[in-house]
C-alpha positions in Angstrom: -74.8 -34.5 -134.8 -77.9 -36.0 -135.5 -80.9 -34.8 -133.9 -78.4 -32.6 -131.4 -77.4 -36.0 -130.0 -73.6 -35.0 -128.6 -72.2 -38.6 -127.2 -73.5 -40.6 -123.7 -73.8 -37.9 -120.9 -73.5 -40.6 -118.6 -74.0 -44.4 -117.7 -76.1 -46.0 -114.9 -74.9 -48.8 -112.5 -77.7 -50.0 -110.5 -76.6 -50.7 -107.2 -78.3 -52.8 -104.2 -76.5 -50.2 -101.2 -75.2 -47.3 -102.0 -72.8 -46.2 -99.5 -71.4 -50.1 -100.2 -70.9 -48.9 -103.6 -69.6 -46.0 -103.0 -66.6 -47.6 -101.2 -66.5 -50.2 -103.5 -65.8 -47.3 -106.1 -63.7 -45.0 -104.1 -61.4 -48.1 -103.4 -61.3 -48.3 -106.8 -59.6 -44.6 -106.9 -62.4 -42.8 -108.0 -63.4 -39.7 -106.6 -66.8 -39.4 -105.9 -69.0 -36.4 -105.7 -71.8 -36.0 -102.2 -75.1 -37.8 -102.1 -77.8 -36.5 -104.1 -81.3 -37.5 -103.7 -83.9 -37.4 -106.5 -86.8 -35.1 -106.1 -90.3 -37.2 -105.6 -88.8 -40.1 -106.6 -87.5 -43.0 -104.0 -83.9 -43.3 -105.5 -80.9 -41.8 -104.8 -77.3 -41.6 -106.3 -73.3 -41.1 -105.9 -71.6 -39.9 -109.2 -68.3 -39.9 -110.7 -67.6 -37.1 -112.2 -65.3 -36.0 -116.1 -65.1 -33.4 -118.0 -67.5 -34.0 -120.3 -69.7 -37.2 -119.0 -69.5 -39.4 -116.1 -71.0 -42.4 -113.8 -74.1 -42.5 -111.8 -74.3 -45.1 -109.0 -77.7 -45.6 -108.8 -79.8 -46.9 -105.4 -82.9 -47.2 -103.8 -83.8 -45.1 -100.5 -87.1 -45.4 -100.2 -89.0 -48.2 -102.3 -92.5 -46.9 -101.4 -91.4 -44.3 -104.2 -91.4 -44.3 -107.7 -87.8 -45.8 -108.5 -88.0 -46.3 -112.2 -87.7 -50.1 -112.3 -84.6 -50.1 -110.4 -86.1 -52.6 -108.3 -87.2 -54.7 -110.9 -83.9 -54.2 -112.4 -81.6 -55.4 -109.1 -84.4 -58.6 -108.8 -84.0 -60.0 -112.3 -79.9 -59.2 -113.1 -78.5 -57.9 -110.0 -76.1 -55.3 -109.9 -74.8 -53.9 -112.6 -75.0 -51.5 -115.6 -78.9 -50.8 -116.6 -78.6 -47.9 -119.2 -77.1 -44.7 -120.4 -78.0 -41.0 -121.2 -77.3 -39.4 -124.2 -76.2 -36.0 -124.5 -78.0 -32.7 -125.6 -77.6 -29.2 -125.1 -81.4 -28.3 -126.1 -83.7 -31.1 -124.9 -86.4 -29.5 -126.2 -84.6 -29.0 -130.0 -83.7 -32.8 -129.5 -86.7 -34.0 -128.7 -89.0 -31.7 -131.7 -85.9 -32.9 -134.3 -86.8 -36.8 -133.0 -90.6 -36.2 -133.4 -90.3 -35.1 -136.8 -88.3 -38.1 -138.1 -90.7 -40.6 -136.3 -89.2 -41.5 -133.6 -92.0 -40.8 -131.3 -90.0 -39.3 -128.3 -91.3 -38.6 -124.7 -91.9 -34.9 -124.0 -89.1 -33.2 -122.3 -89.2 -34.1 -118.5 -88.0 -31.8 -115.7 -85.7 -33.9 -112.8 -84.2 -32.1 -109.9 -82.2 -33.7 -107.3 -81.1 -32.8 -103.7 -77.2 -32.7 -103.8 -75.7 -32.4 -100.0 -72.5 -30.3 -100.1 -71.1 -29.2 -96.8 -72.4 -25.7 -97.3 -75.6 -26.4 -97.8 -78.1 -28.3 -100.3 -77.7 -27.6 -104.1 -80.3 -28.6 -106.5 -78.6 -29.3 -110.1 -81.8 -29.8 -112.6 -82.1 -31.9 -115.4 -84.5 -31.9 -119.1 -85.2 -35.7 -120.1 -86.6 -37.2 -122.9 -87.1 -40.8 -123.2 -86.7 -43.1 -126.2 -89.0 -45.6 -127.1 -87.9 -49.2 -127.4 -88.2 -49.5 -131.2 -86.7 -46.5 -131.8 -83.4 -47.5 -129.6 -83.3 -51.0 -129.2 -81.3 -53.2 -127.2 -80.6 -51.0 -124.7 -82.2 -48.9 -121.9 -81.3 -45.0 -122.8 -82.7 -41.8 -122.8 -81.5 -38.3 -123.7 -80.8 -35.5 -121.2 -79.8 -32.0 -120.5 -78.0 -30.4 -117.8 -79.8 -26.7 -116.8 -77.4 -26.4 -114.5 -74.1 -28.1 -115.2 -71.7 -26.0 -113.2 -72.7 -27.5 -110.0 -71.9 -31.1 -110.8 -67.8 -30.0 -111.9 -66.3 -28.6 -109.3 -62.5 -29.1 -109.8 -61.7 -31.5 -106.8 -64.4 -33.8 -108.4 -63.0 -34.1 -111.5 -59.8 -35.6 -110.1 -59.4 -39.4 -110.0 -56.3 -41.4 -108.2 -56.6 -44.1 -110.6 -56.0 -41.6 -113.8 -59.6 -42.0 -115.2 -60.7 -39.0 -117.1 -63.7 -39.8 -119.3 -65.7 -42.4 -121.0 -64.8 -44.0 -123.9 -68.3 -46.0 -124.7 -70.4 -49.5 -123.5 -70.4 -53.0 -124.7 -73.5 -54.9 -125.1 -74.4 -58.5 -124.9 -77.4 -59.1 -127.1 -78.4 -62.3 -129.0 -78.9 -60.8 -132.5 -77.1 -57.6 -133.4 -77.5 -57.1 -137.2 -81.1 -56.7 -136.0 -80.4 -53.3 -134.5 -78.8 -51.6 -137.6 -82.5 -50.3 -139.4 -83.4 -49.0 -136.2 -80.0 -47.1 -135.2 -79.5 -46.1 -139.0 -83.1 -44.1 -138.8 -81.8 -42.4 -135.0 -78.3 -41.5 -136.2 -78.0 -42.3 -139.5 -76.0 -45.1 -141.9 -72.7 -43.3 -141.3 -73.0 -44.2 -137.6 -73.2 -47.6 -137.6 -70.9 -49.9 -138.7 -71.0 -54.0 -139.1 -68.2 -56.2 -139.1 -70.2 -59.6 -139.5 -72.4 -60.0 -136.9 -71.0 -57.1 -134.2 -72.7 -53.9 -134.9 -70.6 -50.7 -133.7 -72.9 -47.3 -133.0 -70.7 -44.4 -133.3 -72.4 -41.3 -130.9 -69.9 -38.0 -131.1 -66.3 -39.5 -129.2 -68.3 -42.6 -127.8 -68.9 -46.2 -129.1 -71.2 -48.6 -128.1 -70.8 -52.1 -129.4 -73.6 -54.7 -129.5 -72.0 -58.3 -130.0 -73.8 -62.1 -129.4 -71.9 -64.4 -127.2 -69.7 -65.9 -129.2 -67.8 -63.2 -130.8 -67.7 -61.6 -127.2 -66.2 -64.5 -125.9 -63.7 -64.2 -128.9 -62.9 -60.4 -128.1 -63.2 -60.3 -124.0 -62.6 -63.7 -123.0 -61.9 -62.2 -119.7 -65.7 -61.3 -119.2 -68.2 -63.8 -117.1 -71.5 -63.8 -119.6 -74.9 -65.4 -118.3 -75.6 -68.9 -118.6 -77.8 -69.8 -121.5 -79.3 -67.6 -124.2 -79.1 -63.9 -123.9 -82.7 -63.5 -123.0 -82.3 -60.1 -122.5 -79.7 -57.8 -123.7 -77.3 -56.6 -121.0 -74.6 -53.9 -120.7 -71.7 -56.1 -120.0 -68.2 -53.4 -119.5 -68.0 -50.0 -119.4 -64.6 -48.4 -121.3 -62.8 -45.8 -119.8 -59.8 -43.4 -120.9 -57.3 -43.1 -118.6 -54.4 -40.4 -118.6 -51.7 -42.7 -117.2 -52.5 -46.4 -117.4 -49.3 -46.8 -115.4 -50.5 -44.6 -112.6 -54.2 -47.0 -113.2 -51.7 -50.0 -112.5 -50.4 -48.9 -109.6 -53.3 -47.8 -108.0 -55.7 -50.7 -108.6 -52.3 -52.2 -107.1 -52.3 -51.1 -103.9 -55.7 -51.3 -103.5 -55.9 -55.0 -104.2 -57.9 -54.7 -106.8 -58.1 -57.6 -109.1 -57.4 -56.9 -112.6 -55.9 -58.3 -116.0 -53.4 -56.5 -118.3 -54.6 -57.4 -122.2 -53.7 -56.3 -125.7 -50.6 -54.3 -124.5 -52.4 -51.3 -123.7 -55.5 -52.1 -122.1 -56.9 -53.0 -118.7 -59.5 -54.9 -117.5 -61.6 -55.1 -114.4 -64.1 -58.0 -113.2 -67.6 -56.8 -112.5 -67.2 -57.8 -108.9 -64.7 -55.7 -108.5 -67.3 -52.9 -109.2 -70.7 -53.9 -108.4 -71.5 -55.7 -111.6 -69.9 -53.1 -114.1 -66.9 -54.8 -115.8 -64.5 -51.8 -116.6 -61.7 -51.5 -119.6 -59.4 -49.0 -119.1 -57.8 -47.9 -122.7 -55.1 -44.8 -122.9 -56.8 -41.6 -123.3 
């Protein structure tokens, strides 16, 4: 894997209330794991927990606080999803291998957060180290390590009603693809990236993210409600998720009446009201 890059680690929904969200979500049949509560910052998060990555629900607690441009974030696009983490299992390895190609990396940040079990407070603790626009365009990430992974993956978290076990990759609406490929081929190299006219697919260990304009979104999810006007901005627009048992996805969503669309025979599809402005595809795992 280049530069010790694994896959995403996790995606970010930025969300205006979070114990709104986090019934939005749990209706949704995901299990959720407690409150945590970033150290020294003002935000705080619910998360849903796979295997290998998973989904933070992201909020702000106190806004007197350094909250990242969360606010800034809610203000301009509302709800929805802001970014994603890449994977490493040596931050410090990622970020030296980064500097040496040029890619001008942060230095490795430490994060800790407060997480509020019922026995007491854990503190699961986190290396970061942030990309630089031009070396990742056209999309908010950064890379991070868990120190202390075995706190996040308790069993009972890891179990979802709806079937979901793990992320499959993002979708981004962004007014001029192809422009993205010299950057991503210098992060992960030409065998990564793929173009099929003007979509531009970025293949990150067993995760995909797909950058398309408008037009040929509108051609492949015509289900999904883009912006008015010109993609001023580039925007995460669905998330994709594996599911174990779309049939057991079905029913759930179901009887929770959920709103959703069954596409493409084995795929389904929920509106980002449904789930705080992150459209969701479910695909078979």
């Amino acid at each position: 894997m280049a530069h010790g890059i694994l896959g995403i680690d996790h995606t970010l929904v930025g969300v205006a209330d979070l114990d709104q969200a986090a019934m939005a979500w749990t209706r949704l049949g995901f299990t959720l794991s407690p409150r945590g509560r970033h150290i020294g910052w003002g935000t705080a998060n619910y998360c849903v927990m796979f295997e290998r990555n998973y989904i933070e629900l992201l909020g702000i607690l106190d806004p007197k606080q350094f909250v990242n441009g969360l606010d800034l974030f809610l203000a301009k696009q509302g709800e929805g999803l802001l970014g994603f983490a890449y994977a490493s299992a040596d931050a410090a390895a990622t970020r030296a291998s980064l500097a040496a190609a040029g890619l001008d990396p942060s230095d490795a940040k430490d994060l800790a957060r407060q997480l509020e079990l019922p026995e007491g407070t854990a503190l699961p603790r986190f290396k970061l180290v942030f990309l630089p626009a031009e070396s990742a365009p056209g999309v908010s990430s950064f890379v991070t390590e868990h120190l202390t992974p075995a706190l996040l993956r308790r069993p009972e978290w890891l179990k979802h009603a709806n079937g979901a076990v793990g992320l499959k990759g993002v979708t981004v609406a962004i007014d001029d693809p192809v422009a993205l490929v010299p950057a991503y081929e210098r992060l992960f190299g030409p065998q990564a990236v793929n173009r099929t006219d003007d979509i531009v697919t970025l293949h990150v260990g067993r995760h995909t993210i797909l950058f398309a304009n408008r037009w040929d979104l509108e051609a492949l999810h015509p289900e999904l409600e883009l912006p008015d006007g010109d993609l001023v901005e580039p925007r995460i627009v669905m998330m994709t998720l594996a599911s174990a048992d779309l049939e057991r996805t079905i029913d759930h969503l179901t009887f929770g009446q959920i709103e959703f669309e069954q596409r493409r025979g084995h795929a389904l599809f929920v509106p980002a009201l449904m789930a705080t402005g992150a459209a969701l595809e479910f695909l078979p795992a």
